[in-house]
C-alpha positions in Angstrom: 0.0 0.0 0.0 1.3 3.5 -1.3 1.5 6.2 1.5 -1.5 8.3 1.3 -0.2 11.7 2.4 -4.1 13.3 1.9 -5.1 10.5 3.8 -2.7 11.2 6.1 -4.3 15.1 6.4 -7.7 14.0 6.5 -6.7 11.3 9.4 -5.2 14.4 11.4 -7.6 16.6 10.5 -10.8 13.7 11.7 -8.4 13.4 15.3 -8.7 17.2 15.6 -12.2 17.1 15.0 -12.9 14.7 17.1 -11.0 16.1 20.2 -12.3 19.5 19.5 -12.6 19.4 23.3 -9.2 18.4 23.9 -5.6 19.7 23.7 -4.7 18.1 20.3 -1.4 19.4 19.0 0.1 18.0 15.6 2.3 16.0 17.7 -0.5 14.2 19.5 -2.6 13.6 16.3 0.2 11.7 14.8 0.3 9.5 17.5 -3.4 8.9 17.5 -3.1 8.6 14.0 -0.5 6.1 14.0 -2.1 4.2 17.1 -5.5 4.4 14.5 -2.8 2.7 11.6 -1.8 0.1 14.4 -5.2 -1.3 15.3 -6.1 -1.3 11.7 -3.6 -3.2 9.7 -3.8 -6.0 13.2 -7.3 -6.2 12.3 -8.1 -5.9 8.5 -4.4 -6.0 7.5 -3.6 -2.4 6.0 -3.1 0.7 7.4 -5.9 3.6 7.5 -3.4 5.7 5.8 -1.0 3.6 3.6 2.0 5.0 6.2 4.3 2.3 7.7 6.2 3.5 10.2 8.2 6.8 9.5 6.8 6.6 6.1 5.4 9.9 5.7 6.6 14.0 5.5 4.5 15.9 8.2 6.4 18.6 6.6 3.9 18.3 3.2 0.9 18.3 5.6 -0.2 22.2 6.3 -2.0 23.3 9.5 -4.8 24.4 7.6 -5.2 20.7 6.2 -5.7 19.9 9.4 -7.6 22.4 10.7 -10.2 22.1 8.1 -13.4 19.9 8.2 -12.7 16.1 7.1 -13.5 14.8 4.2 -15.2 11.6 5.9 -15.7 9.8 2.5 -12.3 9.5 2.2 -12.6 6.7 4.9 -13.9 3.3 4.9 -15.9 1.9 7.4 -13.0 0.5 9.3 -11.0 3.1 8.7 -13.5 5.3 11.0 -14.0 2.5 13.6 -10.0 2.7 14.1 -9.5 6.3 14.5 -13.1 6.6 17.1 -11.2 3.6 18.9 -8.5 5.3 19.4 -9.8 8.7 19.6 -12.5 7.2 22.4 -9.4 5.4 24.3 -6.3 7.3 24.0 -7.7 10.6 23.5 -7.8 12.4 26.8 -4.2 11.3 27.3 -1.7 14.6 26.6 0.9 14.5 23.9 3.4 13.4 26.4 1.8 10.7 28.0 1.0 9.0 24.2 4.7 9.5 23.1 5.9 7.9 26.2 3.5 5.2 25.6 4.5 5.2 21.9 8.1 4.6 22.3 7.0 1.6 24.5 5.9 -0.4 21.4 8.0 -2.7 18.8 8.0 0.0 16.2 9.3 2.7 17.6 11.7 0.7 19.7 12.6 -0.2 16.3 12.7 3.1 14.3 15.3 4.7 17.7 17.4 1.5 17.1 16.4 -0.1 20.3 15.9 -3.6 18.7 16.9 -5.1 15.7 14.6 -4.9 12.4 13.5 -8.6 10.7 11.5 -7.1 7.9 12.1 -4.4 5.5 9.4 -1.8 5.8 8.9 -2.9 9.6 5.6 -3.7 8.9 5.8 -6.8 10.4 6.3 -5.1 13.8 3.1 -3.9 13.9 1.7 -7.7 14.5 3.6 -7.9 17.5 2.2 -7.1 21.0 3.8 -4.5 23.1 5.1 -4.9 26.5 4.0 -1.8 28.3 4.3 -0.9 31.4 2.4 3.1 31.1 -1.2 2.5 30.2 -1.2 -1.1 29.8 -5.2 -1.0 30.8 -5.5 1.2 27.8 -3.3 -0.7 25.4 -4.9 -4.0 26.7 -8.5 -3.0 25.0 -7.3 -1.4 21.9 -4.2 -4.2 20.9 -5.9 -7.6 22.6 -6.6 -9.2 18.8 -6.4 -13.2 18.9 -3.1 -15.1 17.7 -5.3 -16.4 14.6 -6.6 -12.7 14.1 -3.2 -11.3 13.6 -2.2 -14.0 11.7 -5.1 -13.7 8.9 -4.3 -10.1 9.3 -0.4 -10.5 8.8 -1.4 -12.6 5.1 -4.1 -10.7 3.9 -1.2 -7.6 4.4 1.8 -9.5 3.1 -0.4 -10.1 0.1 -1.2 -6.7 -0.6 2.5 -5.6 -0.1 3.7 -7.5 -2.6 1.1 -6.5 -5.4 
């Protein structure tokens, strides 16, 4: 799956609007976004955005993307469930709560070189369950997907990676 960097806007832009209530800075949205690409590609075996890892420029991605209204037919059904999951879940947490919980996971353990790297695009990390310590209650209802789950998930998503 190609990166989808408009996807990517409209993903940030959907977390704002759904936290209108909340603190959401653009460092916070990406981590919802990418929690919402985590969840996803463990259940249905892509991401909601296309974006694996590091694989997108936040750079090409303007604040007024993300300030605008969403374009919700951009989105699958599952797309939405995944970003109201983790919007519903994680959102009341502040930006540095989430990136401290982030950096617990495989793939961003990964991307700061604190483990080593199997796969290629690190996509495979994504199947693998965290071991957190911060928020594990939280973590524990989002990422609790069945060992058969996450393998139909890991083949349906090594199929499409290779088309």
């Amino acid at each position: 799956m190609i990166c989808d960097t408009e996807k990517i806007a409209q993903a940030l832009a959907y977390i704002d609007y759904r936290l209108r209530d909340e603190v959401v800075d653009r460092r916070k949205a990406c981590v919802l976004r990418w929690l919402a690409d985590r969840y996803h590609i463990r259940c249905y075996g892509r991401t909601v955005t296309g974006a694996m890892d590091g694989d997108y420029n936040l750079e090409a991605i303007s604040e007024e993307e993300i300030d605008q209204a969403p374009d919700l037919d951009v989105f699958s059904d599952s797309d939405l469930e995944a970003l109201d999951l983790v919007c519903d879940t994680f959102g009341r947490l502040t930006t540095d709560e989430l990136s401290m919980l982030a950096n617990q996971f495989p793939e961003w353990k990964a991307i700061n070189g604190l483990c080593e790297s199997k796969d290629t695009d690190g996509s495979d990390r994504f199947f693998e369950n965290p071991v957190v310590t911060a928020h594990s209650d939280l973590v524990a209802q989002v990422f609790n997907q069945s060992p058969e789950r996450l393998d139909a998930s890991r083949e349906i998503h090594h199929l499409f990676r290779t088309k």
